[in-house]
C-alpha positions as CSV (number, residue, x, y, z in Angstrom):
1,X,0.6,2.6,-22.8
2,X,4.0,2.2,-23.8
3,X,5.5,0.2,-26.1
4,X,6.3,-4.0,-25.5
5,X,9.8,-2.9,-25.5
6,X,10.0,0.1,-22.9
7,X,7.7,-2.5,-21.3
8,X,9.9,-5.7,-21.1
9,X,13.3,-3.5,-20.3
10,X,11.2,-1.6,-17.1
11,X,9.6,-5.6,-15.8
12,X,13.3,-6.6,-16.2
13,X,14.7,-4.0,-14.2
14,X,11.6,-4.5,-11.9
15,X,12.0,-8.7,-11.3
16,X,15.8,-8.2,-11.2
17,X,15.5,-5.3,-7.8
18,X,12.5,-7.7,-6.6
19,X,14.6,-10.6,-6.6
20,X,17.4,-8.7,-4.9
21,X,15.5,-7.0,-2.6
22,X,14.0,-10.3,-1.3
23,X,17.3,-12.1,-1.5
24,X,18.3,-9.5,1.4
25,X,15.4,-10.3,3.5
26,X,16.9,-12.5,6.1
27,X,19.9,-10.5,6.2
28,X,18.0,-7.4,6.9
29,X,15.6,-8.9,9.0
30,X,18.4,-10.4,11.3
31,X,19.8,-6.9,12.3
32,X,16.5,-6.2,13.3
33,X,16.5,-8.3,16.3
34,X,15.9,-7.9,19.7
35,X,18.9,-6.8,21.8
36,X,19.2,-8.9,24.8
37,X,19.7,-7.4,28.2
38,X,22.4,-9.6,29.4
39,X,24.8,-7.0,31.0
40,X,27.7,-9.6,31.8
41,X,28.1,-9.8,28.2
42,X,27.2,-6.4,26.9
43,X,28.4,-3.3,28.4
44,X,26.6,-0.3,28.9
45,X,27.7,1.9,25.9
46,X,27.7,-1.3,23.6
47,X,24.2,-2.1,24.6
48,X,23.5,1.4,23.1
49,X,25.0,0.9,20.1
50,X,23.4,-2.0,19.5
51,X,19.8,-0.6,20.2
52,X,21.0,2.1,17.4
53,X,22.0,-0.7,15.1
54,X,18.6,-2.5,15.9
55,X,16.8,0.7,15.1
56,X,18.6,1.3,12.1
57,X,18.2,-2.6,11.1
58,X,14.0,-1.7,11.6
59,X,14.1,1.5,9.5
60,X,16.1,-0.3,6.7
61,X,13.3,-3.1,6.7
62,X,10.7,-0.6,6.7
63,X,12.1,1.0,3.8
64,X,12.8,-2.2,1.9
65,X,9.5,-3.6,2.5
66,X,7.7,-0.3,1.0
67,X,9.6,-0.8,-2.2
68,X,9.1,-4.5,-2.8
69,X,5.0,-2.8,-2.7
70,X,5.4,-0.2,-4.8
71,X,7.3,-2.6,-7.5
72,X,4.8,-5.1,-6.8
73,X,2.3,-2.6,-7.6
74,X,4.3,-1.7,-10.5
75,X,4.5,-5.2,-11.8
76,X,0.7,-5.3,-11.1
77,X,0.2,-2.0,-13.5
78,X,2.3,-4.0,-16.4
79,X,-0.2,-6.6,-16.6
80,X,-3.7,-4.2,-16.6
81,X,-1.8,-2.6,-19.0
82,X,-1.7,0.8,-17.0
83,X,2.0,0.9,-16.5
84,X,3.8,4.3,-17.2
85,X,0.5,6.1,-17.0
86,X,0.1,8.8,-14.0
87,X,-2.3,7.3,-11.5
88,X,-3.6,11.2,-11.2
89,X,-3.8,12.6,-14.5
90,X,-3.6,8.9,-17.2
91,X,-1.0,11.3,-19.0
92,X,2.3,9.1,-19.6
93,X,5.3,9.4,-17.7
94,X,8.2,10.5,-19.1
95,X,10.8,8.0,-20.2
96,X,13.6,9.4,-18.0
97,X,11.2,9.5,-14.6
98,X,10.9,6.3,-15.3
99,X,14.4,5.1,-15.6
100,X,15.2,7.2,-12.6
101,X,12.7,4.9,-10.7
102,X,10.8,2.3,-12.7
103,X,7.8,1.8,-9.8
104,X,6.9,5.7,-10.1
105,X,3.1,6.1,-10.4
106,X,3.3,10.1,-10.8
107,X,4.0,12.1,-13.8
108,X,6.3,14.8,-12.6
109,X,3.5,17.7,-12.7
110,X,1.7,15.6,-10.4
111,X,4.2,14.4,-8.3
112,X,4.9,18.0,-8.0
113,X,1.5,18.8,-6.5
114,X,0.9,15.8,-4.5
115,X,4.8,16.8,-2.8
116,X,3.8,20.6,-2.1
């Protein structure tokens, strides 16, 4: 466990890209659209571009969405009182992992494993 103060500056860092990322939702959600088919209006190269975009738009949401979890899931470790332990091996995560990304589970040994 760390201590209340490593604690309150991660759940800060946490509620603050929470709040962002959910203050993006509509915007994200929006490029993610269907493209509509109506050729008078949309040539053939431009209808293209806009399925790209659209399939950029999904990816970009699916991303998102998989981080508001893991910070959720974060958040959720703060208040058992597990937060900044390795979900593999309870040894703590190192100080600097977790400024690099506060919703990181893994201790870098394990991380290391679970990557290779």
């Amino acid at each position: 466990m760390r201590n209340e103060d490593d604690i309150q500056h991660f759940r800060q860092r946490l509620e603050a890209e929470l709040a962002q990322l959910e203050g993006t939702a509509g915007t994200r959600r929006s490029g993610a659209d269907t493209v509509e088919l109506d050729q008078s209006r949309t040539g053939r190269l431009s209808r293209m571009d806009a399925l790209q975009g659209q399939a950029m738009a999904r990816a970009t949401e699916a991303r998102a969405v998989e981080r508001l979890r893991r910070i959720q899931a974060a958040l959720r470790r703060m208040e058992a009182g597990e937060y900044g332990e390795c979900v593999d091996c309870g040894e703590s995560i190192a100080r600097g992992r977790l400024e690099a990304n506060p919703a990181v589970t893994r201790c870098i040994h394990c991380a290391e494993k679970a990557e290779g």
